[in-house]
C-alpha positions as CSV (number, residue, x, y, z in Angstrom):
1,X,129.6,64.5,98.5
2,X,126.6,64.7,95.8
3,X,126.2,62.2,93.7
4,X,124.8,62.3,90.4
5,X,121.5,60.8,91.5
6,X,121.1,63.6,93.9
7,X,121.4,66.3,91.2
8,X,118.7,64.0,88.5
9,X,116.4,64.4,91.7
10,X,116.2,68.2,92.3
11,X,116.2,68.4,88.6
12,X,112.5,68.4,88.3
13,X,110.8,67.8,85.3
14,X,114.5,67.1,83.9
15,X,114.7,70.8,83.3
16,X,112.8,73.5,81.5
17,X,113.9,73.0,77.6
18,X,114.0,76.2,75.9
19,X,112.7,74.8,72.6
20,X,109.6,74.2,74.2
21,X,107.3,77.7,74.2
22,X,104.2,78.9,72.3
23,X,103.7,82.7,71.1
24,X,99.9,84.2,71.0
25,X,100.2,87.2,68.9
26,X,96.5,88.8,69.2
27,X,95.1,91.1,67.0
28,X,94.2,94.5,68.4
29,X,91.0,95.0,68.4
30,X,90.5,98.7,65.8
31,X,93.2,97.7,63.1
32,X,92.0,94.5,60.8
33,X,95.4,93.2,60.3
34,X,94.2,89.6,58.8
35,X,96.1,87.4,61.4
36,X,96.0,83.7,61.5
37,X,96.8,82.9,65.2
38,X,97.2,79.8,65.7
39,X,100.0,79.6,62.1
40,X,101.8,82.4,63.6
41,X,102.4,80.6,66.8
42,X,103.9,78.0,64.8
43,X,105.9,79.7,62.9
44,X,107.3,82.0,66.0
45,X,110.8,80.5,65.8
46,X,112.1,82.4,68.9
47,X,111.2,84.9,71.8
48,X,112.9,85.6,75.8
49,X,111.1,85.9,78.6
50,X,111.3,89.4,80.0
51,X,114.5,91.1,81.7
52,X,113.6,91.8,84.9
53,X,115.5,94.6,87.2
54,X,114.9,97.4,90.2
55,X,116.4,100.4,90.3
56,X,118.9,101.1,93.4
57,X,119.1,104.0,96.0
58,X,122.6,104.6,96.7
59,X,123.5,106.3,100.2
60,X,126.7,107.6,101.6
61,X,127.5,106.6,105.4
62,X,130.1,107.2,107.1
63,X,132.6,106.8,104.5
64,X,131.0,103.8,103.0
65,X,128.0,102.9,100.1
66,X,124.7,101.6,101.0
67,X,122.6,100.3,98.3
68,X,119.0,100.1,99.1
69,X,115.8,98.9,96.1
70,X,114.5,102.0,94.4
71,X,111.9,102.0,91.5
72,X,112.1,99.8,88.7
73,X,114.1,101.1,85.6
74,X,111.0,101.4,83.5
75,X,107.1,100.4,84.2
76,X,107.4,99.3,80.2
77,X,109.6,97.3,78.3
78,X,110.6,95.6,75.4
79,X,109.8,92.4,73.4
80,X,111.3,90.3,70.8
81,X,109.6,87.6,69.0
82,X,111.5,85.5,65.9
83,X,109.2,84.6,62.7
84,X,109.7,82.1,59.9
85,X,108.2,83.1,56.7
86,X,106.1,81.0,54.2
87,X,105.1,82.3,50.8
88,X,102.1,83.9,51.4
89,X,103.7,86.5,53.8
90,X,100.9,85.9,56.1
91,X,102.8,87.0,59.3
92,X,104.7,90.4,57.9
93,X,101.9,91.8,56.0
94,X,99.8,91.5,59.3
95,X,102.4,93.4,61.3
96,X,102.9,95.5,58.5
97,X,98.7,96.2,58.4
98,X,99.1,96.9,62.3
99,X,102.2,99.0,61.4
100,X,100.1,101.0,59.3
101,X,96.8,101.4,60.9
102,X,98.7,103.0,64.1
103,X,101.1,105.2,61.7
104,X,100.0,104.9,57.9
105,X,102.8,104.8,55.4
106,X,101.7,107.4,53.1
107,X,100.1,109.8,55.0
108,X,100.9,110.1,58.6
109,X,97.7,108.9,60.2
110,X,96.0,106.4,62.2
111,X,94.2,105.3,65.0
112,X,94.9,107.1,68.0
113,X,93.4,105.4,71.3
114,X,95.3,102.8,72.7
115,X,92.4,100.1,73.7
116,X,92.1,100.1,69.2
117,X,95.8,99.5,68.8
118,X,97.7,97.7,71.9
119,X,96.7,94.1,72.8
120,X,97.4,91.8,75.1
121,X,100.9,88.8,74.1
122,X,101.3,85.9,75.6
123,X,104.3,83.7,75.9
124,X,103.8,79.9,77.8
125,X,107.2,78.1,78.2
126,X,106.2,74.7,78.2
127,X,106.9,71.2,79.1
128,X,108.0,68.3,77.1
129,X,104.2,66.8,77.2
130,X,102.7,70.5,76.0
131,X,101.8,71.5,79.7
132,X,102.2,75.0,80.0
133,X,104.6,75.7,83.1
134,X,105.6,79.3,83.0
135,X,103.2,82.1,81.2
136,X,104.2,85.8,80.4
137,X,101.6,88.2,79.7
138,X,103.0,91.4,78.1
139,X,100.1,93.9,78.6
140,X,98.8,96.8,76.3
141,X,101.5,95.5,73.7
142,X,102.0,96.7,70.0
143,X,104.3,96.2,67.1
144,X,107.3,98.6,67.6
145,X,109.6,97.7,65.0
146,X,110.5,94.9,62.2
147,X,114.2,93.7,60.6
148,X,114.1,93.4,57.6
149,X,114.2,90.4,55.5
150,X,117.4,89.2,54.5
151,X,117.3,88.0,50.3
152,X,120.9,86.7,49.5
153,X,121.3,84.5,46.3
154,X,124.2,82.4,47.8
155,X,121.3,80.9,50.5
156,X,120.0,78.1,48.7
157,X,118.4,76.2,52.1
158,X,117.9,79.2,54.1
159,X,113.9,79.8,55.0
160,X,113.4,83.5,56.0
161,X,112.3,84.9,59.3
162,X,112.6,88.9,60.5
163,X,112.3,89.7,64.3
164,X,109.5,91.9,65.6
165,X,109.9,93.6,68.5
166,X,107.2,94.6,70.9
167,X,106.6,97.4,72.9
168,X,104.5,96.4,76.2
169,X,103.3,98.9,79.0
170,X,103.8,96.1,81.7
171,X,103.7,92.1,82.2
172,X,102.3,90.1,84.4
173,X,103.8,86.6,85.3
174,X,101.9,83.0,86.2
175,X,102.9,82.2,90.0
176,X,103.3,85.9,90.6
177,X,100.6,87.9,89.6
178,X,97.9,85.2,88.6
């Protein structure tokens, strides 16, 4: 029978906390988007580590289903990052500057080459003493879409945050890739 000893010993680490990450938004290297790095991984309240799935082959025999590992769904995927906001709006306006230097607002134009617009994201999950344990890579990544921000006069002690989500080509993951 286990004992509770046993299970505190293949525990290790006492567990991977999920309050316990850190966010590196780069800027892309042809839009000046006027991004403070090291705030905005502070002030990244939330983010996932990526979904990961294959496709399947399924195969009739004899009467019966066999499933065998096809391609994956999709080389690229999707990434969502949570932001508190301070006063000076530091975070949004940047996204919104990158938002607009790949697709400007007014007129319908902007940079075209992926190498000006699309960076390289990182998310480390980390452990309780700041040593990085797990990191995601999400490769070739830009700024897909923003939530608004909520403004409701019945919030008194509310701080405001809008998700961002990412749109990445591939990631690569620490113990499998590098």
């Amino acid at each position: 029978m286990a004992q509770i000893d046993d299970f505190k010993a293949n525990l290790l680490g006492g567990g991977a906390r999920t309050n316990q990450f850190r966010v590196t938004i780069t800027p892309p290297a042809g839009i000046a988007i006027g991004l403070d790095v090291r705030r905005t991984s502070f002030l990244c309240r939330a983010s996932k580590t990526p979904a990961v799935e294959l496709g399947e082959i399924e195969l009739a025999y004899r009467g019966r289903k066999i499933y065998m590992t096809g391609d994956r769904e999709t080389s690229a995927g999707e990434w969502t990052t949570t932001f508190y906001m301070d006063t000076d709006y530091m975070i949004r306006n940047a996204l919104e500057r990158w938002s607009n230097g790949m697709n400007d607002f007014a007129d319908n134009t902007g940079v075209t080459s992926m190498a000006d617009y699309a960076t390289d994201l990182t998310c480390d999950h980390l452990d309780r003493d700041g040593t990085v344990i797990k990191t995601y890579i999400f490769k070739n990544a830009w700024p897909k879409s923003m939530t608004e921000v909520t403004l409701d006069s019945a919030e008194a002690a509310t701080i405001a945050e809008f998700e961002c989500t990412w749109r990445y080509q591939h990631f690569e993951a620490s113990g499998v890739n590098f």
